[in-house]
Structure formats: C-alpha cells, structure tokens
PLY file of the C-alpha trace (Angstrom):
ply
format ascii 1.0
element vertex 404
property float x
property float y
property float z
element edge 403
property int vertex1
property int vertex2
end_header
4.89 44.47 -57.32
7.42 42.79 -54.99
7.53 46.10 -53.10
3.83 46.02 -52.74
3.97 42.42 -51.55
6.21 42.92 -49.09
3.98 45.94 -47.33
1.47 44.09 -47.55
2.89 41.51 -45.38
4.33 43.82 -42.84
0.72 45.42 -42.66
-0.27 41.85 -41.68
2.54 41.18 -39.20
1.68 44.49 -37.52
-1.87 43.76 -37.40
-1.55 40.29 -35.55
0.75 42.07 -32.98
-2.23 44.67 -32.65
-4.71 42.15 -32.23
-2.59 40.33 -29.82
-2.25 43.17 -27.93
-5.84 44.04 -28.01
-6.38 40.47 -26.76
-4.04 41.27 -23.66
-5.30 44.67 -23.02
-8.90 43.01 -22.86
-7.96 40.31 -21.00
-6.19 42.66 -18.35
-9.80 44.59 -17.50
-11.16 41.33 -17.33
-8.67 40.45 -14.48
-10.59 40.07 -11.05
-13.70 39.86 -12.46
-15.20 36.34 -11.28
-18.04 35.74 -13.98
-15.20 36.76 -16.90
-12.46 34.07 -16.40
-13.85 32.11 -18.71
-13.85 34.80 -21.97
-10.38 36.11 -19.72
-8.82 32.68 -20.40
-10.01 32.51 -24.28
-7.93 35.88 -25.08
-5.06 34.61 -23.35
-5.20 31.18 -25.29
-5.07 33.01 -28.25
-2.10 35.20 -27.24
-0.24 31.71 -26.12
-0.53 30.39 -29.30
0.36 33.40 -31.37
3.87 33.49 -32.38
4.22 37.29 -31.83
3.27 36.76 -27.91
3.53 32.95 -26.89
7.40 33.63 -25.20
6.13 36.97 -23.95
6.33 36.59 -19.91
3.51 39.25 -19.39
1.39 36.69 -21.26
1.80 34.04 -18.49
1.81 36.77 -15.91
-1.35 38.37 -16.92
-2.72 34.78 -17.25
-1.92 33.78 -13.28
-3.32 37.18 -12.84
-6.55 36.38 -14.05
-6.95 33.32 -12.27
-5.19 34.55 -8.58
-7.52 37.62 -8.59
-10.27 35.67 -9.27
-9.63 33.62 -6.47
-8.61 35.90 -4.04
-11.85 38.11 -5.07
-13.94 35.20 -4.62
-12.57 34.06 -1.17
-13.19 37.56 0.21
-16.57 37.36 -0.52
-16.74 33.76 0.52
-15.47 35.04 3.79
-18.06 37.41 3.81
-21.30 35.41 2.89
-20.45 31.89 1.75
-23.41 31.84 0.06
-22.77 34.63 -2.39
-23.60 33.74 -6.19
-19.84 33.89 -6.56
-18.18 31.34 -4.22
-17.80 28.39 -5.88
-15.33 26.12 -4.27
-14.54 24.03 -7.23
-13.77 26.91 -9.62
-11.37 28.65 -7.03
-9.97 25.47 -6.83
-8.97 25.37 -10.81
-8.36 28.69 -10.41
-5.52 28.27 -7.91
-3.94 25.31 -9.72
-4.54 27.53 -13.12
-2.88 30.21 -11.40
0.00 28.81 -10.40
0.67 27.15 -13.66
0.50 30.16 -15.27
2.83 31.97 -13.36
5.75 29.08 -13.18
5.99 29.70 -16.69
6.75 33.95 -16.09
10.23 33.05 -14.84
12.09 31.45 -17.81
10.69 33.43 -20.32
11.63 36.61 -17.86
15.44 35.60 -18.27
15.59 36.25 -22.08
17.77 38.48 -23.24
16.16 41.97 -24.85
17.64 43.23 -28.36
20.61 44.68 -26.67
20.97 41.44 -25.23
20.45 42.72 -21.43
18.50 40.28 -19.21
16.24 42.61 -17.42
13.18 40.47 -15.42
10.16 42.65 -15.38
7.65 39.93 -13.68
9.57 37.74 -11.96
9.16 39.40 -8.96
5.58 39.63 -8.68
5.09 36.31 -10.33
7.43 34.38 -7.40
5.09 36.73 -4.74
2.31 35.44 -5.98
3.29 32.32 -6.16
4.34 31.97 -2.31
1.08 34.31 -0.93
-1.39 31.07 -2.29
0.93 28.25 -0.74
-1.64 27.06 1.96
-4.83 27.57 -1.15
-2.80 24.91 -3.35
-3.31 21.80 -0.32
-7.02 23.05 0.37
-7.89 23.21 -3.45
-6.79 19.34 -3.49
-8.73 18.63 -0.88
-11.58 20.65 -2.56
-11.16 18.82 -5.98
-10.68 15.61 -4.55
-13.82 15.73 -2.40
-15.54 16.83 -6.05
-14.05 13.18 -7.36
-11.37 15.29 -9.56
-9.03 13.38 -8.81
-6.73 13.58 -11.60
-5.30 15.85 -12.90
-6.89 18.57 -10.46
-6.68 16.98 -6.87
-3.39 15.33 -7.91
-1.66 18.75 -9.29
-2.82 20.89 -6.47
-1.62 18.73 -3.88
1.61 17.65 -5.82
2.45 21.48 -5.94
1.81 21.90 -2.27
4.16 19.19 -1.42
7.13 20.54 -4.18
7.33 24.15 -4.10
8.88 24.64 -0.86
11.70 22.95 -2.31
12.14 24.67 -5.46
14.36 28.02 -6.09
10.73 30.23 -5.90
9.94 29.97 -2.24
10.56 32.07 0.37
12.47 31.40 3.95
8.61 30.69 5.44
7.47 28.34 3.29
10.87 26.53 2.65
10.68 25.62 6.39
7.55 24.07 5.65
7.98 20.94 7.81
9.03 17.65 5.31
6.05 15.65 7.51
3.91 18.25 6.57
5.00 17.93 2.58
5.01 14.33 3.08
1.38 14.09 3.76
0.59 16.88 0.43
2.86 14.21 -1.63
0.76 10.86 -0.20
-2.95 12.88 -1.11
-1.00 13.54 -4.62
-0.09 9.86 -5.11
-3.91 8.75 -3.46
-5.44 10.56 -6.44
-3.40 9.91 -9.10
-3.89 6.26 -8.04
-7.91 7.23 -7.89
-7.81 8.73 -11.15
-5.98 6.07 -12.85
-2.65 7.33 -13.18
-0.32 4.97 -11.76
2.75 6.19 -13.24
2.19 9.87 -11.22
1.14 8.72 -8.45
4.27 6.46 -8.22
6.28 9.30 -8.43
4.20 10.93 -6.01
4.78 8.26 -3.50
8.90 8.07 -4.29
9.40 11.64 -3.62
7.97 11.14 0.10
9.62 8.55 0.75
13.21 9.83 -0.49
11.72 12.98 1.94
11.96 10.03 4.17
8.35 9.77 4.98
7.14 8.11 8.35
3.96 6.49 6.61
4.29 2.90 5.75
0.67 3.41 3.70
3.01 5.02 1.28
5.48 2.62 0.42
2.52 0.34 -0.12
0.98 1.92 -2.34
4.33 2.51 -4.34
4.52 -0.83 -4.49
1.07 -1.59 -5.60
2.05 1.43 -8.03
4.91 -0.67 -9.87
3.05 -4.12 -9.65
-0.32 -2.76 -11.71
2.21 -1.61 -14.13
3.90 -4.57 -14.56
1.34 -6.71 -14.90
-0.23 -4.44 -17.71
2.69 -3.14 -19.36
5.26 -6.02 -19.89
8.38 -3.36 -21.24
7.56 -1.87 -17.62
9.18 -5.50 -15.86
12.85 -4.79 -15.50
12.65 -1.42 -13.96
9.56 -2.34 -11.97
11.55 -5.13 -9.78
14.46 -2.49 -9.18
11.96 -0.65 -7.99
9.82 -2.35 -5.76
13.80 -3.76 -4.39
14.54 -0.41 -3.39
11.08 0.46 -1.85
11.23 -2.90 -0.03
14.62 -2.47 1.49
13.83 0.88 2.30
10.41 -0.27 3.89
12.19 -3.03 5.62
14.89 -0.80 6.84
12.66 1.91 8.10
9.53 -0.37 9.33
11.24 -4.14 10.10
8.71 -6.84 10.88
5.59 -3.94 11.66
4.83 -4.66 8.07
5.93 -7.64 6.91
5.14 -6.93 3.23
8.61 -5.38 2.60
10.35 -8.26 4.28
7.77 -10.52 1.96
8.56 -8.41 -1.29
12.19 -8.26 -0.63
12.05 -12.33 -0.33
10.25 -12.19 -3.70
12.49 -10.17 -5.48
15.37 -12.59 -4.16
13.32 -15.32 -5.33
12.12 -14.09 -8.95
16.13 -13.45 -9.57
16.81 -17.31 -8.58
18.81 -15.79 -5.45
17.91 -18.36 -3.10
20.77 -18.01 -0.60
20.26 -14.48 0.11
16.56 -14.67 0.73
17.22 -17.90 2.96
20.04 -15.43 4.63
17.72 -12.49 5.21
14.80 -14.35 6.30
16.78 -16.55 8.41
18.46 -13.29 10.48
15.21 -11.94 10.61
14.36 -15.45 12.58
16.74 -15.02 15.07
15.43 -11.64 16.11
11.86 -12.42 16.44
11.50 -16.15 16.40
7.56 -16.01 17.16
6.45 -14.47 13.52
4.34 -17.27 11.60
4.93 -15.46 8.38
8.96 -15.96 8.53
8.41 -19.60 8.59
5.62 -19.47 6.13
8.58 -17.22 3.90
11.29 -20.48 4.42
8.41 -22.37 3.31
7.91 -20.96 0.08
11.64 -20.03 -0.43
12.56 -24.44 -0.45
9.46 -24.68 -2.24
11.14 -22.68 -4.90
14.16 -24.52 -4.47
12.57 -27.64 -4.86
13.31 -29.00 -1.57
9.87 -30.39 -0.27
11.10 -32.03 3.15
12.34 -28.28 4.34
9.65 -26.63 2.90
6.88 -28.80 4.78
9.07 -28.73 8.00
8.57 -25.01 7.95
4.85 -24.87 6.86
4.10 -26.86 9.50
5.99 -24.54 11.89
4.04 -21.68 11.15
0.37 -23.54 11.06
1.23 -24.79 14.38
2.09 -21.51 16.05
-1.57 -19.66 17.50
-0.90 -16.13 15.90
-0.38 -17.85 12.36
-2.07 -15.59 9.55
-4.74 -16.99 6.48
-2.26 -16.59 4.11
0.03 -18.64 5.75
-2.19 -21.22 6.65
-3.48 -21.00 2.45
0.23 -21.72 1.34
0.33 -24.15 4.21
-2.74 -25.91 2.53
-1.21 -26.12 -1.03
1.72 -27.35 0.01
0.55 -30.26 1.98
-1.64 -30.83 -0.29
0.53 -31.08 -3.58
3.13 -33.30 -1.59
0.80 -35.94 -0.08
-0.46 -36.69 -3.85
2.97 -37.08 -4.57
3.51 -38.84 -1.74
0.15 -41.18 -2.54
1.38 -42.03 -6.13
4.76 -42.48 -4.99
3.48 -45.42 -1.68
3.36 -49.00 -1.72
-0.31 -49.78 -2.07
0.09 -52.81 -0.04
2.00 -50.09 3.35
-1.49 -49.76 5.09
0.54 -47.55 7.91
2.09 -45.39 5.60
-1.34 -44.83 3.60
-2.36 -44.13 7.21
0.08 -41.31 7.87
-0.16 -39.80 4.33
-3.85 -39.39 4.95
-3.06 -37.79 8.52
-0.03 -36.17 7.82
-0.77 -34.41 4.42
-4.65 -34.75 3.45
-6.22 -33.99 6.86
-3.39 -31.53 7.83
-4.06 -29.53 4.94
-8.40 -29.49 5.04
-7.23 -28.13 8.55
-5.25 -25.37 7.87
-7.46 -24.17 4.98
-10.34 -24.59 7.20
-8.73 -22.61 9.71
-7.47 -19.45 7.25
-11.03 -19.68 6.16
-12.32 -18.64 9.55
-9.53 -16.12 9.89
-10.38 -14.60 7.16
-13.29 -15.77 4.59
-13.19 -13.38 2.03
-9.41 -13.82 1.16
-9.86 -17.27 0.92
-11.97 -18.16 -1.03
-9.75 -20.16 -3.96
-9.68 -22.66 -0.76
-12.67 -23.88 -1.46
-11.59 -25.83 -4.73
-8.43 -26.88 -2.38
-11.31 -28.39 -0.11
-12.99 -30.21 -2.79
-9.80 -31.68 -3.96
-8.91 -33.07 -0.59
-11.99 -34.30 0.44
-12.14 -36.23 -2.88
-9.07 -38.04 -2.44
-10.17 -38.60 1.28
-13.09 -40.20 -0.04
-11.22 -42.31 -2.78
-8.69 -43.17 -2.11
-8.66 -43.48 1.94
-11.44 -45.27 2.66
0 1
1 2
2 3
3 4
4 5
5 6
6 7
7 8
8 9
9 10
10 11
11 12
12 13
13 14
14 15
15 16
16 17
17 18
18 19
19 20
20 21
21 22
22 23
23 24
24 25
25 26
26 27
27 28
28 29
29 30
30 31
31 32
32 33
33 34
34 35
35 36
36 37
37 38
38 39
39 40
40 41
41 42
42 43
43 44
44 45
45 46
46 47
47 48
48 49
49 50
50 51
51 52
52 53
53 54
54 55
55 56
56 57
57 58
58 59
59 60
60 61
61 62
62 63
63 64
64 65
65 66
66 67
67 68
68 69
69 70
70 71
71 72
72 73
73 74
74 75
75 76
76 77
77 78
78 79
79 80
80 81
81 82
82 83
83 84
84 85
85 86
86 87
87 88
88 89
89 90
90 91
91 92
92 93
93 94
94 95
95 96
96 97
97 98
98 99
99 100
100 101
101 102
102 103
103 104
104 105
105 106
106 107
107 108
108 109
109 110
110 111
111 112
112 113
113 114
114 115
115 116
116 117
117 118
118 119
119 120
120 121
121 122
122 123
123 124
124 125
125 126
126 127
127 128
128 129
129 130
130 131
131 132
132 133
133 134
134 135
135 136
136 137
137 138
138 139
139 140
140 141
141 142
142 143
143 144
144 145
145 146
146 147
147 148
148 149
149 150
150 151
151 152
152 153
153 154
154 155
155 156
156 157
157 158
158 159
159 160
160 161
161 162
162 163
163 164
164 165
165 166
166 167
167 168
168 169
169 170
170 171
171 172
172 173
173 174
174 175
175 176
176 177
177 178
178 179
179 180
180 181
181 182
182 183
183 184
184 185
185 186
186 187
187 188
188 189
189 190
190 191
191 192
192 193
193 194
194 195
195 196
196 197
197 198
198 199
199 200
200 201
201 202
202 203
203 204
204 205
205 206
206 207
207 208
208 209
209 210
210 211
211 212
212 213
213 214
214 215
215 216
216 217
217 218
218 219
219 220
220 221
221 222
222 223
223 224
224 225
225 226
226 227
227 228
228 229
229 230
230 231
231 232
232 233
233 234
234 235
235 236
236 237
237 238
238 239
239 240
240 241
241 242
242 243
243 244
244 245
245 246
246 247
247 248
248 249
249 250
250 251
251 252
252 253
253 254
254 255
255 256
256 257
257 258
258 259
259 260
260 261
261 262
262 263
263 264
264 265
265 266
266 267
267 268
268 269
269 270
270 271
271 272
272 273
273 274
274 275
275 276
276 277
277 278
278 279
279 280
280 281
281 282
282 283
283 284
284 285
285 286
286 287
287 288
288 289
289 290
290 291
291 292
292 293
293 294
294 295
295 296
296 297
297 298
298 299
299 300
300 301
301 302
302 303
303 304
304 305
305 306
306 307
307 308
308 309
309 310
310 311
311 312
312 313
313 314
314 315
315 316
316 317
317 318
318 319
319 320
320 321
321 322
322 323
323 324
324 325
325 326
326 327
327 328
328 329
329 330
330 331
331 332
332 333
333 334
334 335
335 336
336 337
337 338
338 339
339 340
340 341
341 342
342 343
343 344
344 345
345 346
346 347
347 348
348 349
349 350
350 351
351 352
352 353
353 354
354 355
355 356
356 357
357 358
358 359
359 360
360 361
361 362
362 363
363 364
364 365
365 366
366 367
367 368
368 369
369 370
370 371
371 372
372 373
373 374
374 375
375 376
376 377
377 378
378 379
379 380
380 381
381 382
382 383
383 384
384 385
385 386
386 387
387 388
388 389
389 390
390 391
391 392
392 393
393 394
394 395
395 396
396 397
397 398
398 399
399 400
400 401
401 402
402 403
C-alpha cells in the first residue's frame, strides 16, 4: 500500500512539471503575437507560482519575451500605419515596463548553481540585451502612461527605470554614459507621478536620488520637501526622520541655489527653530544679511526667529524693516501684520489710560501699521491672503473701540 502511495505521488509530481511545461511551451508560440499577451501572461502566472518552475530563469525570460516582442511587433507596425488595429500606445507602454520587470528577475535566478553545483547562465545574456535595446521605450512609455493619467505605478515605474538602469551592473558602455542631466529629468517625471498618484513616499525617493545625482532643478528639492512635510503631517512616527530630512535637502538647496529660492534658506531657519537652536538660525540668517542686505524675506526671517525667542522689541524692529523696503513679499508683509498686531494689544492693555500720546502712537505705530501691511500683501497677492481678512476685522474693531 505504502509502495502504491508513494507512485502515486510521484505520478502527481511528474504531472505538474508536465503541465508546467505545457504552460511554457504554450506560452512560447504565443510570444509576439499582440492580441495573445493577455492568455500569454495567464500561463506564465501559473508557471510563477508553481513550485516546480517559479525559480526557473526561462520562466522570467520567456515572460519579458512575451511582453518585448509584443512591443517591438507592435511598434513596427505602428511605424508602418499608426492606425493599425494593433498599435495601442498604452498597452506597449505596460508592455515595456512588464517587460523589463520580467527580465530583471532572469539574472539572479541564472546564477544558481545546477546539481553538480556548476553556475552555468543560460539567459543572462539575452535577458541584459534586451534589457539595454528598450532603454529609450522605458522614458517614452512614462510619458505615454502619464499622459493616460497612470500615474502610479505605470508612469512612475517606467520613468524611475529610465532614470536607474544606466547605473546598475546590466547596462552597457552607451547607455551608462547616459548624461546624469538627462537621468535627472527621468528621476523628477518619476517623483511628479508618484506625487500625482498619491505616493509620497516613492516619489520622495524619486526626488533624493536626483538630487544626490546632483540635479540642477530647484523644482525638485521642492517637491522633496513638500514630499516629507505631507508625511509628517499625516503620519506622526514619520516626524523625526522627516526634519533630518528636509535639513539635508535644505542645506543642500541652500548650498546649491543661495537666496534664488529662498525656501531652503526659510526651511533651514525652521528646522533651527523647531530644535530651539536660536543662535544658529540668528547666525545663518544674519551672514546671509551681509551678503545681500536688500532681501525683505531675511528681515522678515529675524523677525520670526526673536518672535520665537520671545524678544518682541527685535522682532518688530525687523518686521518693520522688511515692510518698509519696496520689493517686500505678502508673506512678509502677513507675518508683519500679526506681529504688530499681537504686540499693540499688548501694548494697549499694558498703557496708562490716562497717556493720550502714547494711546496715540500705539494706534499709529501698531494698529494702523499693521491694517497697512495686510492691506498691502493683500494686493500683492489676494489669494494667499486671505486669513487677513479676520486680521482686518480685528484691527479695525479695536480702531473703532478703543481709539476713538
């Protein structure tokens, strides 16, 4: 009986390796054939997720085969008639990003010993060939995929791949000379449609590996930053590492960029700020003064750094700096408001009621000085300014109260 058992199960091993095979052998005439990908890629999903053939490298390699000839097949004949029944961009888009996929996964399992523990590649070869004859298809499929709002994974993958493979051990001397501006710009579309398709952690990455490939576009760091600052404010475990972060992409911003976009130098003050390091963000700031002593924001950043500090007399000194200068930004002139704001009702409770002239010069100095300045950011810019209007109300209340 045991005997008979254990046939029976070798009849059954045997048969799933037939069937396997039969799945491979079917899937292999299906190969090229644009209209079969589809019943192509069920056979091969089976053969992945049978035991008997999911490490087998000619799985992968027959499944990048499938999707490569399919492409290549249906680019001819685009080439031909872009019309034809056949070309569809979208689908030769997948197919690229399916195709490489596929064949990244030839090489490991290629390196395996065999049972007399030789390592003998069989597909490696082709697989890397392939791999490096579709280099310029995987930035066009992004752009195909993202213009088809598939952002994520599909736009983000394809473009991502673009940007990393010239790097990696599988790419020949021509496309590892790919120019790093040119990889740069596949690794910013990568991060643009993660960030479209709602996955902020990739794109981050996305954006970090340009600029460690020291990446000329100061969009990029932004949107890191923006990257890290969604997921901190959703994801409080995400805090700690999400200040070192946006530290090192604002010093690198700073470093690279200076005062053409003064959101690293304001970030960098932040960070200074949120770790109660006062004296290095009055230091930094400060030095950048000295350099360009006609930037309204620097003087808007003192502001807000001895407003942290709790030192009102500075802080208003330097408010009033940058409101006064003619180039002075609406945010400025919005923090400008606040301030003045906040410390003439200090100042009010704090007055003599009887000192007529210095109820007189709170009024001028604090209430009317800061309706003007959030008057003013309003016509700079209205629609970033809009919490100004309950500023407004406030002051002209207090105007009407308590000043008349």
């Amino acid at each position: 009986m045991k005997k008979i058992l254990t046939l029976a199960l070798a009849s059954l091993a045997v048969c799933s390796v037939n069937a396997q095979k039969a799945n491979l052998d079917a899937a292999k005439k299906l190969a090229g054939k644009i209209d079969k990908v589809e019943e192509a890629r069920a056979l091969l999903k089976a053969a992945k997720e049978n035991p008997e053939t999911a490490e087998d490298p000619y799985t992968y390699f027959l499944a990048g085969k499938v999707e490569f000839d399919a492409y290549d097949n249906a680019n001819m004949k685009r080439m031909i008639n872009p019309n034809d029944k056949d070309v569809n961009p979208l689908n030769m888009a997948n197919q690229i990003v399916n195709g490489y996929q596929n064949m990244l996964e030839v090489m490991p399992r290629d390196k395996q010993p065999n049972a007399k523990g030789e390592i003998k590649p069989k597909y490696t070869k082709d697989a890397i060939k392939a791999l490096n004859a579709h280099f310029n298809d995987y930035f066009n499929a992004g752009g195909t995929l993202y213009n088809e709002q598939q952002y994520y994974p599909g736009a983000y993958q394809a473009f991502y791949i673009f940007g990393t493979f010239p790097k990696s051990e599988y790419a020949d001397k021509k496309i590892a000379a790919t120019p790093d501006s040119t990889l740069n710009q596949a690794l910013f579309n990568a991060g643009i449609s993660a960030y479209a398709g709602n996955a902020v952690p990739e794109a981050a990455n996305a954006f970090k590996l340009a600029r460690l490939n020291d990446t000329n576009n100061e969009q990029n760091y932004i949107y890191e930053i923006a990257c890290w600052q969604y997921m901190m404010q959703n994801d409080s475990t995400k805090t700690d590492e999400g200040k070192k972060e946006i530290d090192a992409i604002a010093k690198a911003g700073y470093e690279k960029f200076g005062m053409d976009q003064p959101v690293f130098l304001n970030n960098l003050v932040n960070s200074y700020v949120m770790d109660n390091n006062m004296q290095a963000a009055l230091e930094l700031v400060e030095g950048q003064v000295a350099k360009t002593p006609d930037v309204p924001n620097l003087y808007g950043l003192l502001g807000f750094i001895y407003d942290r500090m709790d030192k009102d007399d500075q802080s208003v000194e330097n408010y009033r700096k940058a409101a006064a200068m003619p180039n002075v930004d609406a945010e400025t002139l919005k923090n400008v408001s606040k301030k003045l704001f906040r410390v003439g009702v200090a100042k009010r409770e704090a007055m003599d009621p009887k000192d007529a002239a210095a109820k007189q010069a709170i009024k001028t100095e604090y209430f009317e000085a800061a309706k003007a300045a959030a008057e003013k950011a309003k016509t700079i810019s209205p629609e970033t300014t809009k919490d100004l209007d309950y500023v407004i109300e406030n002051i002209d209340y207090a105007l009407e109260q308590y000043f008349n």
